[in-house]
Each structure stands twice: as C-alpha cells, then as structure tokens.
N, C-alpha and C positions, 0 to 999 in steps of 0.2 A: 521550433516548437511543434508538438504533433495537436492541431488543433482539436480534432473529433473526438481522441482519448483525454483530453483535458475538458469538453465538455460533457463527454460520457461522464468523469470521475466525477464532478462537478457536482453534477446533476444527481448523480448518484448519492453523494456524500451528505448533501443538504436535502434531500428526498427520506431522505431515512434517519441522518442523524441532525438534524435540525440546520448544522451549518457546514457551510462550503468554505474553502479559506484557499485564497491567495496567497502564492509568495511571488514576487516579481525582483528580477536583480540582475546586474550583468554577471554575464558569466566570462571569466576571462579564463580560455582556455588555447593551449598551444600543443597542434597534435605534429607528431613525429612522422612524415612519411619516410621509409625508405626505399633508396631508388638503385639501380648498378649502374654505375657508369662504366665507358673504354672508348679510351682516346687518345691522343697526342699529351703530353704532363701540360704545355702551356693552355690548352680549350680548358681544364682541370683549375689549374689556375684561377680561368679568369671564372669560375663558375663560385669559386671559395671567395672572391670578391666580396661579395652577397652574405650580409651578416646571418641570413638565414639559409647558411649550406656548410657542413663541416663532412671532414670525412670518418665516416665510424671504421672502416677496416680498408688497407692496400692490401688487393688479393693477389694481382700481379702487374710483376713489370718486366719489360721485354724493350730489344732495341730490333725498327724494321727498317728496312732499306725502301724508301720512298722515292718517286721519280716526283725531282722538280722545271720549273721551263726557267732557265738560264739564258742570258744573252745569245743568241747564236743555237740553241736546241737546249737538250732538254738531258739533264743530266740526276745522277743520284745524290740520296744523302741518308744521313742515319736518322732516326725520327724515336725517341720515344717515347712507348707507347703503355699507358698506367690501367688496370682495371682496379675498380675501386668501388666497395661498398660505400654509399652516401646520405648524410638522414637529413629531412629539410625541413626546418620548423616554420608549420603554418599555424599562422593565426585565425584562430577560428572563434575569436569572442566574443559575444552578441548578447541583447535581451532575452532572459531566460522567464519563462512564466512556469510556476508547477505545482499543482493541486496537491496540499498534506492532507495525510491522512487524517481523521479526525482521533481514532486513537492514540496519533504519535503526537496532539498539539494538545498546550497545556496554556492560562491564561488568566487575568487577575479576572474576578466572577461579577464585580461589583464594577465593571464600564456600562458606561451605555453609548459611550461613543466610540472608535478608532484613536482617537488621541488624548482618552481617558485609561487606556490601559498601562497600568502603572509596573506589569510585566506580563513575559509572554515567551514561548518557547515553545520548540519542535525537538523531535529525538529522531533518531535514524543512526543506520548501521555503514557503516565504512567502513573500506581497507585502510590498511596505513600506509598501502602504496597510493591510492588514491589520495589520502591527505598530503602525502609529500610531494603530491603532482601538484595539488590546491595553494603550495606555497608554504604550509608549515614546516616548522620545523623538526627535521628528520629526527635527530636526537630525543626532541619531546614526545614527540609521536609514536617512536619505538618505545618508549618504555611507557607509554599508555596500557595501563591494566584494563581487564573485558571482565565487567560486573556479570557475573554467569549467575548468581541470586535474582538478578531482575525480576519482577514480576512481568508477565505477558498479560494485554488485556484480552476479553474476552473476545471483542472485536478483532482484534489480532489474529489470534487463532483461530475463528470461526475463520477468515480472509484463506492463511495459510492452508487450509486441512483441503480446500479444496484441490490443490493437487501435491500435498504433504512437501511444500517447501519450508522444510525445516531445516536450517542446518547449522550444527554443532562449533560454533566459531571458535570457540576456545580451541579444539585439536583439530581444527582443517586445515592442510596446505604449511609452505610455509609463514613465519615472523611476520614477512612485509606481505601476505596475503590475507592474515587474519581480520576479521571483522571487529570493531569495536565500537560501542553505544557514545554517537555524538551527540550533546547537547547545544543547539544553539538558543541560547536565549539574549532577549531585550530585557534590561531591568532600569527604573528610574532609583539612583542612590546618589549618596551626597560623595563625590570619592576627593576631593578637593577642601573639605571641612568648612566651605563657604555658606554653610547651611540651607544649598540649594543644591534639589535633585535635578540632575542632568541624565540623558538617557547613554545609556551604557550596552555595548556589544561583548557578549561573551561567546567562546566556544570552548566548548569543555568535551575531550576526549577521553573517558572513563574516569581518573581520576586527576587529570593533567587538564592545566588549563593550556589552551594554544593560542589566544586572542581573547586581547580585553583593549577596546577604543571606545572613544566620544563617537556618536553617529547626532545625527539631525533626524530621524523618522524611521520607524519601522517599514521592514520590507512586502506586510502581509495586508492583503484587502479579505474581509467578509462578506456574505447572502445567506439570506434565510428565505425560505419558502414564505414564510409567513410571520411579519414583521409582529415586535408588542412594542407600546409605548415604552420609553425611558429605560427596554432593552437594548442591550447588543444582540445578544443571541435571542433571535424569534423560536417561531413552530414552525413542524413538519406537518404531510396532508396523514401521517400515521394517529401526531398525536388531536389532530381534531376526531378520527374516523374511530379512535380504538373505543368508547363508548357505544356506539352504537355497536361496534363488532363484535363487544363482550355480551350485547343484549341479543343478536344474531343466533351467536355460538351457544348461550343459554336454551336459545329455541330451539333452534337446531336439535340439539342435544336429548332436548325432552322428547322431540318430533322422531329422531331415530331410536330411542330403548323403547316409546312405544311400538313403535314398528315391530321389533324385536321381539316384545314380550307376546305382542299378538301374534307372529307369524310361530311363535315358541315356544307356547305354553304352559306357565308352570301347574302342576299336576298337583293333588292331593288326592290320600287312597292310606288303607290299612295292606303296610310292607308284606304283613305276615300271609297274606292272601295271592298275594304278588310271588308267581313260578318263577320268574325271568325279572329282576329290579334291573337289570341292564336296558331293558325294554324302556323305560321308563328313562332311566340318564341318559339313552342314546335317546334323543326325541326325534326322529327322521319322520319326516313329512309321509303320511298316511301309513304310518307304521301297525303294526298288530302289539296289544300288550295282555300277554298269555293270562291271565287269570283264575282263580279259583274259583269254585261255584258261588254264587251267592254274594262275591266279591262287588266292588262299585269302586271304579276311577272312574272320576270327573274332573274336568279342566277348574283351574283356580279364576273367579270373575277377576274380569280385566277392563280396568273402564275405559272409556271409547277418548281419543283424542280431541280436545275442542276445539271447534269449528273455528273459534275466535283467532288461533295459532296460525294458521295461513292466512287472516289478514295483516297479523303481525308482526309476518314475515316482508309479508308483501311489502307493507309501511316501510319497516327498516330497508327493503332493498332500496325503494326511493329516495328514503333521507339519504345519500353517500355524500 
C-alpha cells in the first residue's frame, strides 16, 4: 500500500468533502512472471515439480554431445537440451487499504453509527479482463453491458478535466479490454424469508450480477474533520469558514468597484457640446476632452469609502 498518497487522498477528501472513507480487504492476487529457461529436459523437469511453474511455449530442442567422468576417464554422451518459455505464478496476496472517492460512494443517509448503515456501495470502472483475473466469471463478465447514459458527477469531472482523462469505454480496444461500471454494494435484506435482515454482498457489473454472499461486516471505516452528535457524516473546516467568507467577498467586493469608480470616473456633460464623445468613453488617465465653448464636463460625486470597511475586514481576517 502506498502510504503518503493514501493519506494525501485522505486528507484531501474529508478536507473538502466532509468525509474520508476507508475500504480495507485482502487482496488476493496471483501475478504471472515469465521467465526463459535452456537446459538439459531432466533440470526442466524437476523445476515443473513445483505447482507454481508450467511451461507457456517449447522454442527449441536440440541433442549435445556432452563429456561425462566414467569409471577409468572420461567419456561422451548425448544430452538433451530444451529451451523453453516458462510462466510462474506468484502469489502476491496481502492487506489492501484504499481511499474511495467520495463521488464514487453512495450510503443509507439516516446512520449515525458504522454498524447502523442499512446500505452502502461504491461504483468504479473495470476491465473485464481484470474481472476474470478477480475470479469471476468469464461468461458473465463478457456479456456485462456499459451503461454509456450514466450521469458523471460534478466532482468527477471537475477531477478528470484536469489532465482530460476521459476515455470513451464503449469503442476502446478490444471486448476483454473495455471498461464497465462496477457496483459493489452492502445491503441488509431478508433473502431467506426468516423475516430477518442479514447483511448481503453484491457486485454488479453493468447489468449482470457477478456475486451475491452472506458476509459478517462491511469492508469500509469513516472520518470527518469535524464530528456532529448522533452524525455519521460530520463538517469540513469549508463548511464552518464559508460564512464568514461570504461576508469577506461582500467587502471585498464593495472595497474594489469603489476603487474603480474613483480611479474612473463617471462623467456627466451635454453630448451635443461634446467634439470628440470618444474622449469621454475612452476615460484614460489625465486625458483632454475637446469641448465646445461655453460647454461644462464635470466628474459624477462619488462618495468616499467608509472607514469602518477596513476594520471589518480586518475583524473577519481574525475570525478564520
């Protein structure tokens, strides 16, 4: 597990969107190396012993004349000799921890505990060659449909656009390449008609289901920056600070079109006296504006900013 970017996202996710969320789970995973072997067919042999060695491809085989030490010296013999592509499956299964996104995880609204939530569920995009690595079933998995109507949330896309990883899963690549919308959810239902809910594992790959079991506990821990009674999901430090920000941005706001209008003044005058009205829409700092005899431009009063404004600036920068 990469720890730094698990508590970058972490940190990130509950920073902004009020919660962070856990998944933790083993991962069982068996990756393929391949290797070349060339040697004698019996060292070959003894190496497929080993349930974790098979041979993917014979590239060649050859017979050598080898010197052996025989009673009394040292004589030949024929030896053969196999090269051979070999793939060796490692087990590489472990505890998996990995921060979901918060727009990809959905949840009953009404918990206030972890073991009050009466459902729950994340969405994410797979291959369906990576499904048939995960153990499902090949059959069901190919003929998994890719909901291309989805809605994207906003969060979503605000994520992607920063370096436009968007990509088109319906016509990318081939079949066993394409991406498809997994749903893994937790549901508590009756499936037994004993009229008791038991907690239920599903995964649903577009329109196919691929796994339905009894489980004992959900896989997902939560944090909030900022816990509420008889919450599950608290605050962020955005949603204490956005009131003051909006009273900030208000000042602000007033503080710079004064600025504005004083440094730019708007003008009143009779047009018809006026040689040049360009003079007057271009307003350039200590400009000439050609006039008629007897004519009169004067500046529009502009009242003065109050004083009061920068201590209530000042106030708010304090309160944070």
């Amino acid at each position: 597990n990469k720890g730094s970017k698990l508590i970058n996202d972490a940190l990130h996710d509950a920073l902004l969107s009020k919660l962070a969320v856990f998944k933790r789970y083993w991962k069982s995973e068996i990756v393929k190396e391949y290797e070349i072997f060339e040697g004698p067919t019996e060292q070959l042999h003894v190496l497929l012993m080993s349930d974790e060695i098979e041979v993917s491809e014979i590239q060649e085989q050859r017979a050598e004349t080898v010197q052996v030490e025989i009673p009394g010296g040292v004589g030949e013999m024929q030896q053969e000799i196999v090269r051979a592509e070999l793939v060796r499956s490692v087990d590489k299964s472990r505890l998996a921890v990995e921060v979901i996104p918060p727009e990809a995880f959905y949840m009953d609204g009404t918990a206030t505990e972890v073991d009050d939530i009466r459902f729950i569920a994340e969405k994410y995009e797979r291959s369906r060659s990576d499904l048939i690595k995960d153990g499902y079933d090949p059959e069901i998995v190919m003929s998994a449909g890719y909901d291309e109507s989805e809605d994207r949330s906003s969060t979503e896309i605000a994520r992607a656009s920063v370096d436009q990883s968007w990509v088109d899963n319906a016509k990318t690549g081939e079949n066993e390449r394409q991406l498809v919308t997994v749903t893994d959810a937790f549901i508590e239902i009756d499936q037994d008609g004993d009229d008791e809910a038991e907690l239920w594992h599903y995964v649903i790959a577009g329109n196919r289901i691929l796994l339905g079991e009894r489980v004992q506990e959900t896989p997902y821990l939560f944090w909030s920056p900022v816990e509420l009674s008889h919450k599950l999901i608290g605050l962020c430090p955005a949603d204490l600070a956005v009131e003051n920000q909006k009273a900030r941005t208000g000042l602000m706001r007033g503080v710079i079109d004064n600025v504005y209008l004083t440094n730019t003044t708007r003008l009143m005058g009779d047009l018809t006296k006026i040689r040049d009205p360009r003079s007057i829409i271009d307003n350039h700092i200590g400009s000439f504006i050609d006039v008629a005899p007897g004519a009169e431009v004067v500046p529009v009063p502009q009242a003065q900013l109050n004083p009061a404004t920068y201590q209530a600036l000042e106030m708010l920068a304090q309160d944070k």
